[in-house]
N, C-alpha and C positions, 0 to 999 in steps of 0.2 A: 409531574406525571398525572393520568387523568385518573388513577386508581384514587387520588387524593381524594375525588371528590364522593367513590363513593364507601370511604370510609369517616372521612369528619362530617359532619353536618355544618353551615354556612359556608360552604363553596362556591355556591352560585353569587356571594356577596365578591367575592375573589373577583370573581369574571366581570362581574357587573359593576365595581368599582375602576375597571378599566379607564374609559372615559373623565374620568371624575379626577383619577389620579392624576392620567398625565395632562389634562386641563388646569390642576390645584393643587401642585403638590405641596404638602405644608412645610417644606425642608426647602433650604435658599439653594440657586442653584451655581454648578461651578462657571466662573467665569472666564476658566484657562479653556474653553473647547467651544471648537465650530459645532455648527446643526449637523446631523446628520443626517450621510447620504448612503444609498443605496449602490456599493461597488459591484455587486455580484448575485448571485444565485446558484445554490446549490443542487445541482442537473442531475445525479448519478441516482438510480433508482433504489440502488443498495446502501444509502445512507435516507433513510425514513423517517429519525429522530433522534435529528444532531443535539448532543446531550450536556457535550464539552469542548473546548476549542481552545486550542495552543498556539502561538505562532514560534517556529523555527527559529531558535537562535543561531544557526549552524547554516542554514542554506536558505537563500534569499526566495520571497515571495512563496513560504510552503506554509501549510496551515496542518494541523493534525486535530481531527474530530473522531467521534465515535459513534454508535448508536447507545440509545439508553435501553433498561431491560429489556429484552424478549431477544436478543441478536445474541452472538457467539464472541470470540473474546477480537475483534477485530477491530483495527486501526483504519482511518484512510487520510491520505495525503490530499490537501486541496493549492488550489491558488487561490490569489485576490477575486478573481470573476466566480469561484467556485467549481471551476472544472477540476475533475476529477485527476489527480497525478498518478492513484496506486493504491491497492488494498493489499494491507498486510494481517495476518496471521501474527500475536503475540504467542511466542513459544511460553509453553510451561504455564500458562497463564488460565484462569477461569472466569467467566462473566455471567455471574446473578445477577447484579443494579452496576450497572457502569454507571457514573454521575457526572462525572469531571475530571478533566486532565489536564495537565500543567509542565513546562519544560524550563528549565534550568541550565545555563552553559559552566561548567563545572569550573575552577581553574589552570586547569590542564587544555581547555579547549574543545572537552566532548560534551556535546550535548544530550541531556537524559528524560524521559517522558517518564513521567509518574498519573499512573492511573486509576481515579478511585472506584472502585467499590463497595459505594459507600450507600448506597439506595436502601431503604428501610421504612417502606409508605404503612406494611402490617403491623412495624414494630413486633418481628419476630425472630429477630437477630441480634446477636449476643457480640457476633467477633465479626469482621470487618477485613478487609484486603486493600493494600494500595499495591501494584505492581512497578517496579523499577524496572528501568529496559532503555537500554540504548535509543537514542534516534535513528530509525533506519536511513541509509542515503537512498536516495529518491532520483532514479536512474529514469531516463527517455523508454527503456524496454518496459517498465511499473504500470505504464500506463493501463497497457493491455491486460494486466495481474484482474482478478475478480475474486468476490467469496467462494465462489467454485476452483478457483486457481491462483490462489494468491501467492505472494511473498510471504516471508518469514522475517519475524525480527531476531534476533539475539535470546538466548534465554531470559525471561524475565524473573528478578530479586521477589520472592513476597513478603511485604512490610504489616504482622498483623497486627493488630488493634483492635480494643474495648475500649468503653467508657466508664469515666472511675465513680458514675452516681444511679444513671437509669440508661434503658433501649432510647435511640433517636433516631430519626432521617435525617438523611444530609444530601446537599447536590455541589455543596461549597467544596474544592479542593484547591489550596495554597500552598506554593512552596517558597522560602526565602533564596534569593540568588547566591547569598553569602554565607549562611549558615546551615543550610540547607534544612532547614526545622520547616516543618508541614504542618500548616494550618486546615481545619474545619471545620467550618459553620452550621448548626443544624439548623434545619428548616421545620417551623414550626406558622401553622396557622393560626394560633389566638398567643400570642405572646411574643417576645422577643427572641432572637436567636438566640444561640451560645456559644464562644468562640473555645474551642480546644486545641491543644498545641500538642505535636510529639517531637522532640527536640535530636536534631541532625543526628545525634549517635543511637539513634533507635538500636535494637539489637535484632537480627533477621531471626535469631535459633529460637526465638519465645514471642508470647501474647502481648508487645508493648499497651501499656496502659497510658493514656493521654490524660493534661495535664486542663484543668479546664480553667480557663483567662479570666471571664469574666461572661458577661451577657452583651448583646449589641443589639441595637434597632435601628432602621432605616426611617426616612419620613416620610409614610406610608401608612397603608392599611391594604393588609396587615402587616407591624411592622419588623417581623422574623422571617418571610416564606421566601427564603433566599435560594435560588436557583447556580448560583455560578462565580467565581471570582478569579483574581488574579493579583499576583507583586508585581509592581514594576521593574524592567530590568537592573536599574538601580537600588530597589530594596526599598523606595521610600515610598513608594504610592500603595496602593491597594486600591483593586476596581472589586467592586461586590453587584448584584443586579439579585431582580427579581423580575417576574414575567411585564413589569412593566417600563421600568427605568433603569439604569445605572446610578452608585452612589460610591463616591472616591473619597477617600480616607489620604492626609500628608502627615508626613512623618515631621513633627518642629523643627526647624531652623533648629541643628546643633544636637539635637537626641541622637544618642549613639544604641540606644537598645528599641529593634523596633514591636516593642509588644506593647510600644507607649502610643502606639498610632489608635489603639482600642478606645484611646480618652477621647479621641476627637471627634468633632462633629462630620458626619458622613457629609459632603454636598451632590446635590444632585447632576448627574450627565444625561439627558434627552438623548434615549437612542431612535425614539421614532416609531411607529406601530410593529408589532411583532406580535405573532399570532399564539406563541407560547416559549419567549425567552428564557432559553436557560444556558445559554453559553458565551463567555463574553472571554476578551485575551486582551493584553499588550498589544501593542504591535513589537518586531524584536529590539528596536532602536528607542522604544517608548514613546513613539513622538504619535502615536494615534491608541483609539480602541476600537476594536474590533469586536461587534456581536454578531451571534445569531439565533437560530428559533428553530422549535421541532416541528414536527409537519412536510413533507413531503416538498421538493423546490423552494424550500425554504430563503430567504435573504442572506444574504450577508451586509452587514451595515459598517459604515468606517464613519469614526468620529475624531477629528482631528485635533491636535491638539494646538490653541493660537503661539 
């Protein structure tokens, strides 16, 4: 968010290391994935600063983004090219810093959006919100829906959380496919990130306290200011981004616990210029990723997988 910059001082090194990064990155890059190409753009006026990006395990070719602070607690449906499917209303639900959202197809076969509210640029927040909520289905009538006349989704679960050491910003929200344990990354400008984990049986009646993993850095500068991630449908990858690249984390040959993916070397994915990346997904079959950026008619970028 651009509040960052006028609370840290070396901001303007952020922006102006653009160039420099994705001409030089010092981290090797991955070599499972095409260049990337530009599939779409995001048309719809009422989506201003797409924050977070989910793709649909449940119904083919749908994407679920949001806006970041300043909007109401609202979902919208996209496709591949970015047109708009449907704007829904999350019931029950409240939005301070929406940052990122993530979808999970349960084993039952219903698929779930977890939504954070995880935004913290003043470092003046203490507890934290992720919202659980059904995946709405996404009817031909959606289309016409708007923030003046939306959809409704299902009542939304609220999952709270703190941190068990000091206040942080985050835009990082993960979920495991299989254990359903929810990862987040804080975003920090002079330092490393820090990964936190709150593990599948959180308990909805109290404050869960999150569990902190370890630190992680991207190869970059800087190398914590993480904007956005995601597991693969399989449980083995991890895509993490910041405003200028993507960096993908594998899980070893044979590791059965995936919070061993943290040791490994991030490699880098080239997603291509983005005016202020903060949201990147799966695709639902795994076989691509998909980013995109805040800003108004913003990209949608698909990065393939060889």
């Amino acid at each position: 968010m651009s509040l960052v910059c006028l609370i840290f001082s070396g901001c303007s090194s952020v922006f102006s290391s653009r160039d420099e990064n994705n001409a030089n990155p010092s981290g090797n890059s991955s070599p499972n994935y095409d260049k990337p190409k530009t599939v779409g753009k995001i048309e719809s006026a009422e989506i201003k600063e797409s924050s977070g990006l989910a793709a649909s395990k449940c119904q083919p070719d749908v994407f679920w983004t949001h806006n970041d602070s300043g909007d109401d607690a609202f979902i919208f449906a996209l496709n591949k090219k970015g047109e708009k499917l449907g704007t829904w209303r999350v019931a029950g639900a409240k939005a301070s810093d929406w940052e990122d959202i993530a979808e999970i197809k349960t084993p039952d076969g219903e698929c779930v959006l977890y939504i954070g509210d995880i935004g913290n640029n003043t470092r003046v927040r203490d507890e934290f919100t992720i919202y659980r909520v059904r995946e709405p289905k996404v009817l031909p009538e959606n289309e016409s829906s708007s923030k003046k006349n939306p959809a409704s989704t299902q009542s939304a679960e609220a999952i709270k959380f703190s941190y068990p050491d000091m206040r942080h910003d985050a835009e990082t929200l993960m979920v495991h496919p299989t254990s359903g344990d929810i990862y987040i990354l804080s975003k920090r400008l002079s330092g490393a990130s820090a990964v936190y984990k709150l593990r599948g049986n959180f308990d909805l009646s109290k404050i869960n306290k999150l569990e902190k993993l370890t630190d992680f850095s991207v190869p970059a500068i800087p190398n914590g200011f993480l904007t956005g991630g995601d597991i693969s449908p399989d449980g083995r990858r991890a895509i993490i981004c910041d405003y200028f690249n993507a960096y993908e984390l594998v899980l070893p040959e044979g590791a059965k616990n995936f919070d061993e993916i943290w040791k490994e070397t991030p490699l880098i994915v080239e997603l291509g210029p983005r005016d202020q990346g903060e949201s990147i997904t799966y695709s639902a079959d795994g076989k691509s990723i998909f980013a995109g950026s805040e800003n108004k008619k913003s990209p949608l970028i698909e990065v393939k997988r060889k």
